[in-house]
Structures are given as C-alpha cells and as structure tokens.
C-alpha positions in Angstrom: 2.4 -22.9 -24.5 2.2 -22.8 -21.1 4.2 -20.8 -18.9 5.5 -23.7 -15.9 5.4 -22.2 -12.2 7.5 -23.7 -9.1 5.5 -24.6 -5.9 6.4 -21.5 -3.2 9.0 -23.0 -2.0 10.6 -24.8 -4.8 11.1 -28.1 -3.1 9.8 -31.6 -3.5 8.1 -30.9 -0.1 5.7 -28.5 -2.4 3.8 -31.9 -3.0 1.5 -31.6 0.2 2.4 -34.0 2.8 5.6 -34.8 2.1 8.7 -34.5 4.8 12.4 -34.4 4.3 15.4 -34.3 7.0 19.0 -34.4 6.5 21.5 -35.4 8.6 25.4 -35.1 7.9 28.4 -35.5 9.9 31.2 -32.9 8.8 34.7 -34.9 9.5 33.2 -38.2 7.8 31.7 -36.0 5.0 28.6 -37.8 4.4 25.2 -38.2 5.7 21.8 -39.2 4.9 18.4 -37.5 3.8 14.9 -39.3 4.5 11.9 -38.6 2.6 8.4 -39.3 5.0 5.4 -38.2 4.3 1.8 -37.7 7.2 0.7 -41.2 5.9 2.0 -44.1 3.8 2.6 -43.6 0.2 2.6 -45.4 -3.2 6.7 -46.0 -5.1 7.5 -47.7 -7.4 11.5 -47.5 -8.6 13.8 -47.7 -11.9 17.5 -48.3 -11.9 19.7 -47.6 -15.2 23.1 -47.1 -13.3 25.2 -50.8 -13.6 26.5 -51.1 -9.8 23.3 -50.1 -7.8 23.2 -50.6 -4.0 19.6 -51.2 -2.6 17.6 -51.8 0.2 14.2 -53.2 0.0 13.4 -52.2 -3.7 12.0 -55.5 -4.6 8.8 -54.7 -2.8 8.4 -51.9 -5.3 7.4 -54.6 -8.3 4.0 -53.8 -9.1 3.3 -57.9 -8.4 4.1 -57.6 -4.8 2.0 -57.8 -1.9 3.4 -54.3 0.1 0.9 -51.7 -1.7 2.5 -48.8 0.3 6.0 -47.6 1.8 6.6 -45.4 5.1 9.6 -43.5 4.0 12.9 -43.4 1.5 16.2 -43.2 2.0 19.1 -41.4 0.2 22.3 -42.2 1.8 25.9 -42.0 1.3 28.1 -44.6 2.7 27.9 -47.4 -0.2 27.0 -50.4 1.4 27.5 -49.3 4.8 25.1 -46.8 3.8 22.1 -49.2 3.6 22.1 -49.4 7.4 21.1 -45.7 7.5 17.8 -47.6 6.2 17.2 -49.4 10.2 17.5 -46.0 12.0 14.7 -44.6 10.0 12.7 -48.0 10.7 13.6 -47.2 14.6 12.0 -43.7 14.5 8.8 -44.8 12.3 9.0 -48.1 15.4 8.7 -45.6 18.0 5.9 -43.5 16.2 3.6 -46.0 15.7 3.9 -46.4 11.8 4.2 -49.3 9.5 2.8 -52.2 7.7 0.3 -54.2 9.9 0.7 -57.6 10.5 -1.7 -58.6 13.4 -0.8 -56.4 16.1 2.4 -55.9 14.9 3.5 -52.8 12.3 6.2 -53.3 10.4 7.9 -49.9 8.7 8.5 -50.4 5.4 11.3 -48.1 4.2 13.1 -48.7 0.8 16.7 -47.0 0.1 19.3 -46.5 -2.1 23.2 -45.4 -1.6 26.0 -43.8 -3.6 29.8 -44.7 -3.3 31.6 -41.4 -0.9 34.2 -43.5 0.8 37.2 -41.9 -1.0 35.9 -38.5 -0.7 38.7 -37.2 2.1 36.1 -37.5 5.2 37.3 -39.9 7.8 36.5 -43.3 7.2 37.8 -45.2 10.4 34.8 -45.5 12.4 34.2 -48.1 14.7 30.7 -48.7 15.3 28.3 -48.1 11.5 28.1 -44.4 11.8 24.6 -44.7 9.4 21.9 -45.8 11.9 22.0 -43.2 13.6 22.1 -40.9 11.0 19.5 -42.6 9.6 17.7 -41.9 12.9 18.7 -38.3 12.9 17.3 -37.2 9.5 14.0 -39.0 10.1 13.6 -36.5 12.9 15.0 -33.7 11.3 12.3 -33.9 8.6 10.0 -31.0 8.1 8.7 -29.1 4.8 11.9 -26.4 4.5 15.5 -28.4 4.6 18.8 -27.6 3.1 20.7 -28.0 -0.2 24.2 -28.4 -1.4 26.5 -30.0 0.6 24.3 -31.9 3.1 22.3 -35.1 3.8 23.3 -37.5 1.6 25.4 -35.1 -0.8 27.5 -34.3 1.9 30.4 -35.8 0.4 29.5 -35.8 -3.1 31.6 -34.8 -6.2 31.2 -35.1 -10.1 34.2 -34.8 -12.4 35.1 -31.5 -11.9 33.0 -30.3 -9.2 31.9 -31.0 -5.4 27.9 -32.7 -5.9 25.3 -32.2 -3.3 21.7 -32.4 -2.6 19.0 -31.1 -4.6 15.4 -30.3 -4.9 13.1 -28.4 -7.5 9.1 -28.5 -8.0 6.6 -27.6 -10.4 3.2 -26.9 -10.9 0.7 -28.7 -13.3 -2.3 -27.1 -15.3 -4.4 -28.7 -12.9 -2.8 -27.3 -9.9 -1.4 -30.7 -9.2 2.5 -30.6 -7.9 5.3 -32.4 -9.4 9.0 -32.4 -7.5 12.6 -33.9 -7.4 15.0 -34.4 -4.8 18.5 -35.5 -5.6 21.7 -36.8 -4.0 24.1 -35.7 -7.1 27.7 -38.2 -6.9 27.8 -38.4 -10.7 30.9 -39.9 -12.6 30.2 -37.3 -15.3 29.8 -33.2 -15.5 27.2 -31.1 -15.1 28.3 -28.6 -17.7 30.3 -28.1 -20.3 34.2 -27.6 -18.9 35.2 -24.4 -21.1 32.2 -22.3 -19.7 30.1 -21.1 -17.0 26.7 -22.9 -17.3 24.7 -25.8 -16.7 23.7 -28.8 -19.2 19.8 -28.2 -17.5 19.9 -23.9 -17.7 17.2 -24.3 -20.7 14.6 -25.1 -17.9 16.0 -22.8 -15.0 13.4 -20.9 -13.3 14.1 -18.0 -12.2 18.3 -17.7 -11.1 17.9 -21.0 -9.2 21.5 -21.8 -10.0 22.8 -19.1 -11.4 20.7 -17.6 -14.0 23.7 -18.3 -16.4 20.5 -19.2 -19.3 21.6 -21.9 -21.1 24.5 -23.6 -22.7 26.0 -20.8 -25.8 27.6 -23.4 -27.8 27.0 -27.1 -29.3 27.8 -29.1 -26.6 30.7 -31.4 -27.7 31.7 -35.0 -27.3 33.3 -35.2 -23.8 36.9 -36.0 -23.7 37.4 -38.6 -21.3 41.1 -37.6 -20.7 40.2 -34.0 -20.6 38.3 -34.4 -17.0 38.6 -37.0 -14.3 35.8 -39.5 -15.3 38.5 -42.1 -16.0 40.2 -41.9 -12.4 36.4 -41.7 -10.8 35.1 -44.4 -12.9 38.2 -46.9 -11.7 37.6 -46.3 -8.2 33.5 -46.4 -8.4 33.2 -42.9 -7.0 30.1 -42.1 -8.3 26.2 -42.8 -8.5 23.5 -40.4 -8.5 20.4 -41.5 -6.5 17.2 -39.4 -6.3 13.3 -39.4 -5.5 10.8 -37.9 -8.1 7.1 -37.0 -6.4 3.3 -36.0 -6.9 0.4 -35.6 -5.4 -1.8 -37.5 -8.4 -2.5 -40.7 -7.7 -0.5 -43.3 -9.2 -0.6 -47.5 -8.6 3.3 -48.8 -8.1 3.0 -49.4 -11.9 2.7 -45.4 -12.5 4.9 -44.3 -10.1 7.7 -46.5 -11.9 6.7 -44.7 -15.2 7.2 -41.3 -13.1 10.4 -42.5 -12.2 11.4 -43.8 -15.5 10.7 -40.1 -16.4 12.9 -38.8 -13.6 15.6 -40.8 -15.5 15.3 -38.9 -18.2 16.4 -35.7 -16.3 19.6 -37.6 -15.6 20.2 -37.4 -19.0 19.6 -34.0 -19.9 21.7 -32.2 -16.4 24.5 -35.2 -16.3 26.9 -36.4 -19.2 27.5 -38.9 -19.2 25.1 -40.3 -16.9 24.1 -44.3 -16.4 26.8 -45.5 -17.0 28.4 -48.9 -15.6 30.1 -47.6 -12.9 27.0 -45.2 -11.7 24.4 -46.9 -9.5 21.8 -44.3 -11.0 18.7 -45.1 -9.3 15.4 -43.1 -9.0 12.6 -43.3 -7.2 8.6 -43.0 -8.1 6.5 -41.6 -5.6 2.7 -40.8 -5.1 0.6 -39.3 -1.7 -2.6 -39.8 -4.3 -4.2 -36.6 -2.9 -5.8 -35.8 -6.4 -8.1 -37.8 -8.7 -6.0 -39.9 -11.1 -4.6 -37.8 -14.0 -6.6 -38.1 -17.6 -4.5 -38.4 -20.5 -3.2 -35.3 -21.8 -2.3 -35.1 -17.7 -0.5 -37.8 -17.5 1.9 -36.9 -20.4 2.5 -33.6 -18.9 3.2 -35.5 -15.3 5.8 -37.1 -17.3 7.2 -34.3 -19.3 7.4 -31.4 -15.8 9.1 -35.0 -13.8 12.0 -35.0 -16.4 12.6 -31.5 -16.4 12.5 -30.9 -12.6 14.8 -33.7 -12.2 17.4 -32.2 -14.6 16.7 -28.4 -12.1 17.0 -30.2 -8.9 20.9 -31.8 -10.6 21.9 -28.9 -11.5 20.6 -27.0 -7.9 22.3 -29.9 -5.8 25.9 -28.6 -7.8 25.2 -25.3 -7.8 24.9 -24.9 -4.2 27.7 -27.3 -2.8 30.0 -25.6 -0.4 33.4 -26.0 0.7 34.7 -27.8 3.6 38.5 -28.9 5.3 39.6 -31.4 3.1 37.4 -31.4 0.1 39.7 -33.1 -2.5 37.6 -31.0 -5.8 36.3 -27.3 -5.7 33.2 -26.6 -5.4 30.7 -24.7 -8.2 31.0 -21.2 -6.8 34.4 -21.8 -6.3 35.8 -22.5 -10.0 33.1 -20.1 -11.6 33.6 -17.0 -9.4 29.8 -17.2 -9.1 27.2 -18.6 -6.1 
C-alpha cells in the first residue's frame, strides 16, 4: 500500500492557487476565514447537519447557471455571521473580480456559519461586526495562515474542549493535492473522555496533533450525561462547517461528491457528528489545474478527502488556545500536552 505524503506545508493552501485569511476579534471571540483562490473555481456543497445557516449555496446545484465561485466563507456569528459574506464581495468589488454580466462583475461568494454567540466573547455590538471582518480576512489571505483559535474557530468549543480552525493536505499517486480546512464548533467530542487521544490518530501524519497514535481501547457508546452535549445541544452551540479541495478537475457535480467525502471525515474525528442541532456543512472545491482523474483516481480522491478531513478536526482542537474568559479548557490544557 501506499505510503500517503502531506503537501510541504500541510495546509489546504498545498493545492496550488488557493488563498486563505483569517480574521478574529479577541473580546467578541469570533471571526471569519475566507478561502480565494488566483482565478474562479468550481464548488459544489453537501449539508448533513439539521440547522444549517447559508449564504448563496443554492448556486452550487449542478442545474444552475453560475459555473464558478470567487471565494468561501467560514464564519462564526450564526446568522449575523452571513454578513461576513458582503465584506468579502467588497474586496473581490474593488479588485476587479466576479461573475460578468455586461460590464458589470458580480463576486460570487458562497458561505456557511456556526452558532458562537454564547461562547463568553462580548456580544453587544452596535453596528454587524462581520463585514468588516469579512473584509479583513479576504485581505489577509495568503498561502501560510494560522490554526487553533482563530478565523472562524475563534470562539469555538466541542463538549469538552475549546474547537478551532483547522487544515491538513495530502498527496495523490499522481502528484495531484488533496486538502481540508475546518472551522471545528461541534456538539460532540473529538476523543474518547477517559484518555489522551484523538478519534482521527489512525491517520496522523507525523505528531500533527500530538502523536498520541491512535485510540488504545474500543471506543464506547458515548454517555450523553457524562459530557455536556445535552446542555450544548439545548442552546444550539454547535455546527462544524469546513471546505474540502483539489487541484483535479471536477464539474459542480464532482466537487459535491468530494464534499460528500469530506462528510465522511466528520464521522470518523467527531462523535457524534450531524446531528439535528449541528449545521454540519462542507464544501467541494476544484482549481481544475490537472486533467480529470481516471477511475482508480477518483476513488482515491475520495478516500485521501475523508481522511484529511478527519486530520484537519482533529488539528483545529489540538491547537486551540486559551483566552480571558473562555468558558471550556482548551486541548493542551486538560491533557498536559500541546
């Protein structure tokens, strides 16, 4: 079998041409990421979570018109969160980019959002704070950018621990590039509550978070009562939202099936994941730098998409960090270990 390889710098941006920037505001705990790449791309989308919050995603159907998107966004906020969407259409405005319509270009920039509002940051703006971090991170974007407790994990938590933001890539046989980026806000756990590793360590490359190898035990039934998916779940605290990318071309009919896959990696690093209160959502994208993938390609597209989902999870938790007024540790913090 074949021994999988991360791109160099182990980030969805290893899939050539693709852009991320973060923004975050520390006393409101929360923030937005943006995903851009040098020239429109192919998405497509797949939502298993029960209480989504979207902007735009019905363009994403393979029967409509739009072909291609300018940028995604990841935000928190819930639905004030979808505004981040506008400030991201301002900066793509300003540089020239979007969907022509006569002589008029229209960005076209799809988003999602996750539910951080009882997180302890301070809520009571005046003004929508998210435009203009919307803005922000569509500047900030570049090939290297943060994880943990930034962009749109800012404010992030799962049962036990603080969430965050996360990223992981992969390398095909064909030298093609597979990656995940991932705001992590999930209603269930990561691991398993009586030890010190991750639900996702069987594919860990290298110590990416942690090294810990994988779970020792059979995993048990989760106890509701034992953790606090119960008190999350009531208050809708909770949605995982995330972007899976490659540079093999894909039509908005494939890059659904890529982000079906990414789904999949919810599965394996979050339990329990999808559920009715989560507004688990995940992206499909595609720059279509390389020829269309054969066969045997496209099931190993599929198969590297799940698994570097379920890293990226695990790397968004793994490197959260604590802040004034966090109202659950973070990783490092109840494992002795970061």
């Amino acid at each position: 079998m074949r021994t999988a390889a991360t791109g160099p710098l182990n980030l969805i941006t290893d899939v050539p041409g693709i852009l991320v920037g973060n923004a975050q505001d520390a006393g409101l705990k929360s923030g937005v990421t943006c995903l851009s790449a040098d020239a429109p791309f192919v998405a497509g989308v797949d939502i298993r979570g029960g209480a989504p919050g979207t902007r735009e995603t019905d363009l994403l159907d393979p029967e409509r018109t739009v072909a291609e998107v300018d940028a995604l966004v990841l935000s928190g906020g819930s639905a004030f969160g979808l505004d981040a969407a506008s400030g991201v259409v301002d900066g793509l405005h300003k540089d020239g980019r979007g969907f022509a319509v006569g002589d008029v270009r229209v960005p076209i920039v799809p988003g999602a959002i996750l539910f951080d509002l009882l997180n302890g940051g301070d809520k009571a703006w005046g003004a929508n704070p998210y435009r203009a971090l919307g803005l922000a991170a569509y500047q900030e974007r570049s090939a290297s950018f943060d994880l943990g407790s930034c962009g749109a994990g800012t404010g992030a938590v799962t049962a036990r621990h603080k969430g965050g933001l996360g990223s992981a890539s992969f390398t095909l046989s064909s030298g093609a590039v597979v990656g995940a980026l991932v705001a992590v806000n999930a209603v269930g756990d990561v691991g398993p509550s009586d030890e010190q590793a991750f639900w996702a360590g069987s594919w860990e490359q290298g110590a990416e978070f942690g090294g810990f190898g994988p779970v020792g035990h059979q995993a048990q039934v989760m106890d509701i009562s034992d953790t606090k998916l119960a008190a999350l779940a009531s208050e809708r605290a909770n949605t995982t939202i995330g972007i899976v990318a490659t540079d093999v071309a894909l039509d908005k009919a494939g890059c659904k099936r890529l982000a079906v896959a990414g789904q999949d990696g919810f599965a394996l690093a979050i339990q329990p994941a999808h559920t009715a209160f989560d507004g688990d959502l995940v992206f499909g994208v595609s720059t279509g730098r390389r020829k269309p993938a054969d066969l045997a390609e496209q099931i190993e597209l599929s198969h590297l998409a799940t698994l570097v989902m379920a890293r990226a999870i695990a790397r968004a938790v793994f490197e959260a960090t604590p802040s004034t007024g966090d109202l659950v540790p973070c990783w490092s913090q109840a494992t002795g270990a970061g």
